[in-house]
Backbone as ProteinMPNN parsed JSONL, in Angstrom:
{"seq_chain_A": "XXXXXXXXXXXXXXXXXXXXXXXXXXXXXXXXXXXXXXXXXXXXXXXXXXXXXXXXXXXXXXXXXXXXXXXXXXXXXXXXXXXX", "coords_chain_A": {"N_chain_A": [[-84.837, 73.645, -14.127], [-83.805, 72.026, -16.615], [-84.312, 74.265, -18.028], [-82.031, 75.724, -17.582], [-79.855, 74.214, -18.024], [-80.291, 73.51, -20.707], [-79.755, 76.17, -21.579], [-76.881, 77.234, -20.787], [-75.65, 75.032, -22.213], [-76.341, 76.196, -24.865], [-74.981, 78.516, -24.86], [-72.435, 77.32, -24.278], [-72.059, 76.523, -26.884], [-72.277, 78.08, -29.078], [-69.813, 79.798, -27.929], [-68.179, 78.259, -28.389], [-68.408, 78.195, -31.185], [-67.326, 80.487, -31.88], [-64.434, 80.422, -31.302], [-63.812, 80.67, -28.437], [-63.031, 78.271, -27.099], [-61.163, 77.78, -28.688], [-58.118, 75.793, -29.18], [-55.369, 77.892, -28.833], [-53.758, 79.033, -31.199], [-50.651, 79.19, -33.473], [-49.807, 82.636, -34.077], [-49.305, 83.601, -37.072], [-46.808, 84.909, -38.472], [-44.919, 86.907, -41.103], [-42.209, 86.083, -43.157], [-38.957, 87.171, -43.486], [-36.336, 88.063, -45.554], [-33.434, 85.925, -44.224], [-33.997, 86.18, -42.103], [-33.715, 83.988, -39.257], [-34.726, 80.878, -38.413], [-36.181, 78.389, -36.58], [-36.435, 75.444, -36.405], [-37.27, 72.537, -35.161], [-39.569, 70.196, -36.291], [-42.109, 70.091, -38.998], [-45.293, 71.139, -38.917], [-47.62, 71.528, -40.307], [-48.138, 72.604, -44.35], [-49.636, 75.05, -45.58], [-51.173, 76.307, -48.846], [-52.847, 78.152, -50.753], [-55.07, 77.261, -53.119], [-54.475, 76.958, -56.627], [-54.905, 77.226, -60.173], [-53.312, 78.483, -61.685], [-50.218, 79.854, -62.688], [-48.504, 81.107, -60.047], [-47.928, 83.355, -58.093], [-48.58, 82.715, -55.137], [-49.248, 82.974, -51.389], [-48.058, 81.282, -48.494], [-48.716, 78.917, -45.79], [-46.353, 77.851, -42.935], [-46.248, 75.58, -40.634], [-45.014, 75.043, -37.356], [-43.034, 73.11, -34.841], [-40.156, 73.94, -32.708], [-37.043, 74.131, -31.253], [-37.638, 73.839, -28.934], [-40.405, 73.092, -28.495], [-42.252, 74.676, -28.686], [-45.233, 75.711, -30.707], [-45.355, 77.658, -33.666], [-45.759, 79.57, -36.308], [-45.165, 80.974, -39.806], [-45.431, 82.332, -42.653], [-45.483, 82.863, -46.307], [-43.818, 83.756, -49.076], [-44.38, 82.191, -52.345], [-44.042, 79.951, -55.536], [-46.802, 78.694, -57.213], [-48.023, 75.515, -56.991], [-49.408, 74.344, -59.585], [-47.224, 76.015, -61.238], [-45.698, 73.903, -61.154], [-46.013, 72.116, -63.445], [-46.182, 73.371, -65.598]], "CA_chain_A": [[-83.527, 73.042, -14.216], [-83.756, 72.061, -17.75], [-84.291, 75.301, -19.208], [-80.561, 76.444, -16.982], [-79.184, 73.223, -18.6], [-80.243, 74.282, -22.158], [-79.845, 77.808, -21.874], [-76.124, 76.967, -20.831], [-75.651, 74.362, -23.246], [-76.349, 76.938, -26.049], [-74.288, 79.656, -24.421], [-71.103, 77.007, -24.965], [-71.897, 75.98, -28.43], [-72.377, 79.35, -28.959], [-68.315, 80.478, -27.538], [-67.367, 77.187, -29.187], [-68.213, 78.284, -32.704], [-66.369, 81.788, -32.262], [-62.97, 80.22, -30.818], [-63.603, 81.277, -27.135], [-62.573, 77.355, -26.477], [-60.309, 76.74, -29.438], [-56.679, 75.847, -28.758], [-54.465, 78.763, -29.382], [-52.693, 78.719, -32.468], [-49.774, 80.162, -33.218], [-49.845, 83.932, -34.854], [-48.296, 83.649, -38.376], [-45.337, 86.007, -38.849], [-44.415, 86.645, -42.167], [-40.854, 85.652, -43.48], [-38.62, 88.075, -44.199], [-35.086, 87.443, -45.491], [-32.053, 86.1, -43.309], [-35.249, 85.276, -40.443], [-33.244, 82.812, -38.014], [-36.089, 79.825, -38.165], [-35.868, 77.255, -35.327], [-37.891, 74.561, -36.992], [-37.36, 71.081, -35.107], [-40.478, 69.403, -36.545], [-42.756, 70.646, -39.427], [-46.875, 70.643, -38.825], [-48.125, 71.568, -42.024], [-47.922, 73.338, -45.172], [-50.756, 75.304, -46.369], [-51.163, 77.288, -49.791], [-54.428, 78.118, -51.95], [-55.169, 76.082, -54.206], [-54.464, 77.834, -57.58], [-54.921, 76.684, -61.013], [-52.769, 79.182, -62.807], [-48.61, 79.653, -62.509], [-48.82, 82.827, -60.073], [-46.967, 83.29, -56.572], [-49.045, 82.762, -53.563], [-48.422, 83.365, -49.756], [-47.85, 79.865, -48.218], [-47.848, 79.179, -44.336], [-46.198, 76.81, -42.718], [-46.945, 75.885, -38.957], [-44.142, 73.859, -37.191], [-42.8, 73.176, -33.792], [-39.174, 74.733, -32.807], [-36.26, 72.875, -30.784], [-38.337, 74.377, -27.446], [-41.621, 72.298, -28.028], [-43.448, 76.025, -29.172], [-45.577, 75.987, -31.887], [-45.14, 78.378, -34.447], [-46.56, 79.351, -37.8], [-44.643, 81.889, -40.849], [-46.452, 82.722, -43.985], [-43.743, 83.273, -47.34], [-44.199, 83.644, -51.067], [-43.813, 80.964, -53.566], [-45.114, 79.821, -56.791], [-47.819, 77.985, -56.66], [-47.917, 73.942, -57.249], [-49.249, 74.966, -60.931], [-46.061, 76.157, -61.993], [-44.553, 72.635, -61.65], [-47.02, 71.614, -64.496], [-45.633, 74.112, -66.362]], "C_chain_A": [[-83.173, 72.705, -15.662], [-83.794, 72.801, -18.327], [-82.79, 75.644, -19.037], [-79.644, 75.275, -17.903], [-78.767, 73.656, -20.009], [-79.727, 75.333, -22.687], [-77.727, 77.727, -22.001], [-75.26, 76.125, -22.0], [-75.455, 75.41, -24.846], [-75.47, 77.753, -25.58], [-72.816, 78.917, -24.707], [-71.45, 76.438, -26.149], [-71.815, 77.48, -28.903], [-70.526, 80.3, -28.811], [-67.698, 79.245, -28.373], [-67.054, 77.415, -30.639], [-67.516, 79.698, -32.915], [-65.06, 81.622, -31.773], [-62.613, 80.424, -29.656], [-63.053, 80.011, -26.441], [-61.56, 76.703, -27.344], [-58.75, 76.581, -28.814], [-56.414, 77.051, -29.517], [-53.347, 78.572, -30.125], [-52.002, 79.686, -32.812], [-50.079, 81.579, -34.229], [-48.8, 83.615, -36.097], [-47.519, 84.944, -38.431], [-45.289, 85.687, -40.01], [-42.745, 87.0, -42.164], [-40.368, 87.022, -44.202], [-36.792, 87.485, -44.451], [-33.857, 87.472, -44.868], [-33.217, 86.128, -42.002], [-34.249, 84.625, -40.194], [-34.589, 82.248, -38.199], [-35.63, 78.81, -37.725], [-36.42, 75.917, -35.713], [-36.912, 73.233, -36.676], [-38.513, 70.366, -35.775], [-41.85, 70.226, -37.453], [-44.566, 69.842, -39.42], [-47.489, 70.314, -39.843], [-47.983, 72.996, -42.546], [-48.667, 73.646, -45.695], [-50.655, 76.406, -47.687], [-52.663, 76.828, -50.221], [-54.032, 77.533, -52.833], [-55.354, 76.911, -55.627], [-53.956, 76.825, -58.967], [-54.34, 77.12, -62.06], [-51.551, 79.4, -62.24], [-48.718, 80.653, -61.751], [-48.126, 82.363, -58.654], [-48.216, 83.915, -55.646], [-48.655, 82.729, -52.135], [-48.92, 82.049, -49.028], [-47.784, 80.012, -46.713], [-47.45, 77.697, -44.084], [-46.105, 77.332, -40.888], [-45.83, 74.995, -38.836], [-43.642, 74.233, -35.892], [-41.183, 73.524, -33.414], [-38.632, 73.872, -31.587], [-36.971, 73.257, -28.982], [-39.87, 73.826, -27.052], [-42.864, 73.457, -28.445], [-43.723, 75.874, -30.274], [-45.427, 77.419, -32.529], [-45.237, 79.008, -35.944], [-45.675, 81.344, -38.456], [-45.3, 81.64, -42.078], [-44.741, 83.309, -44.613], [-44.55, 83.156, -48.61], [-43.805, 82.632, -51.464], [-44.642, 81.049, -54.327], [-45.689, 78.74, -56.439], [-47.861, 76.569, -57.098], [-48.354, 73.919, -59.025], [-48.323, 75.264, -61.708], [-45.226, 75.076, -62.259], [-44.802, 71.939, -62.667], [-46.826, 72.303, -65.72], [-45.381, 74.093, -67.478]], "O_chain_A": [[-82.078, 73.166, -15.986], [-83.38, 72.573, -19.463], [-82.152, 75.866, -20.066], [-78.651, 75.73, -18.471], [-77.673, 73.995, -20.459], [-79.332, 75.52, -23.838], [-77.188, 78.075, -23.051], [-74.298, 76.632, -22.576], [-74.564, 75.272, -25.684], [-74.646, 77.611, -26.484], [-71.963, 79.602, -25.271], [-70.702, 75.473, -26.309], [-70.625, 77.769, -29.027], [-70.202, 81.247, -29.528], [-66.657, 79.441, -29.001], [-66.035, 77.092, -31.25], [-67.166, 80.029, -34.048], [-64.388, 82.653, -31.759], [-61.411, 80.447, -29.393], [-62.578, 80.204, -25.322], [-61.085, 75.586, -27.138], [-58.366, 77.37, -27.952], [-56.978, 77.327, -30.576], [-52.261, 78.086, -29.807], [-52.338, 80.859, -32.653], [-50.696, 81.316, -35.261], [-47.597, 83.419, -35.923], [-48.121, 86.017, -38.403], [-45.503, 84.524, -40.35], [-42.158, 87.836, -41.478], [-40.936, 87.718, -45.044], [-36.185, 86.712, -43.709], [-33.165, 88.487, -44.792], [-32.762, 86.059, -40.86], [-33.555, 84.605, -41.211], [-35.565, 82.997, -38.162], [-34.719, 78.215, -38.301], [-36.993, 75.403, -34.751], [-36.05, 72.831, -37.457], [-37.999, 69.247, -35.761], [-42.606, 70.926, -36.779], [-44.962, 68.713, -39.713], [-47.846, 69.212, -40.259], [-47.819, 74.056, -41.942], [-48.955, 72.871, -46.606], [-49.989, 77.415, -47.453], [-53.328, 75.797, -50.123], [-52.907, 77.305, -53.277], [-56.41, 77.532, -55.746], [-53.048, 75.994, -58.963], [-54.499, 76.629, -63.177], [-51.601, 79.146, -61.037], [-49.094, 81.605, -62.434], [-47.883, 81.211, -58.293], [-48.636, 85.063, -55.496], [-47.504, 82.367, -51.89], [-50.125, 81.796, -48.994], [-47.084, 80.887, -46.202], [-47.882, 76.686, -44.637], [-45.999, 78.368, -40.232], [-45.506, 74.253, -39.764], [-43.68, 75.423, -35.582], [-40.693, 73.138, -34.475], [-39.353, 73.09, -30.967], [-36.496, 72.702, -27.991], [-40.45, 73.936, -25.972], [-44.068, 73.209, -28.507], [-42.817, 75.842, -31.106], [-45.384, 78.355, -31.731], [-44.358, 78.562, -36.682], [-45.639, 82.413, -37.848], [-45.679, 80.498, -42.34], [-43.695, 83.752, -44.139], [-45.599, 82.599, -48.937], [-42.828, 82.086, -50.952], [-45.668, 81.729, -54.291], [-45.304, 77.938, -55.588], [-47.489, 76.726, -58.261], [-47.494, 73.421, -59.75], [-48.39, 74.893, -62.88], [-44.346, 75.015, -63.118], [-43.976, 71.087, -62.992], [-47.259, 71.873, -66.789], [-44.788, 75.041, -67.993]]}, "name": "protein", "num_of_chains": 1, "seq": "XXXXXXXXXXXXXXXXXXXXXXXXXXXXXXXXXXXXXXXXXXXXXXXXXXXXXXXXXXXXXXXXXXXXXXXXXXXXXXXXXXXX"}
């Protein structure tokens, strides 16, 4: 009984660390111009972290007037350039 316990046990840590139990997050679309974007409520805003003035691909994740999450990736310059 303890080995079925264990054996199990490892078998979900195991699907846990490859995403077989993560929440489903939304598919990033990238932005193209004149997109329609629905954006009631923004999640977050991610970019790399860059130490030189240069245009990186930014996503942002955010929820839409329907309660659906939703995530678009876009160019910008990078937080660096405001240092400028």
């Amino acid at each position: 009984m303890k080995r079925t316990i264990a054996t199990t046990a490892l078998l979900l840590a195991g699907l846990a660390s490859t995403g077989a139990f993560a929440a489903k997050s939304a598919e990033a679309v990238p932005y193209r111009y004149g997109m329609p974007l629905d954006v009631a409520r923004v999640i977050s805003i991610d970019e790399p972290n860059s130490f030189t003035c240069e245009t990186v691909q930014a996503k942002m994740t955010y929820i839409d007037s329907n309660g659906t999450e939703k995530s678009v990736t876009y160019l910008k310059e990078s937080s660096a350039c405001a240092n400028s």
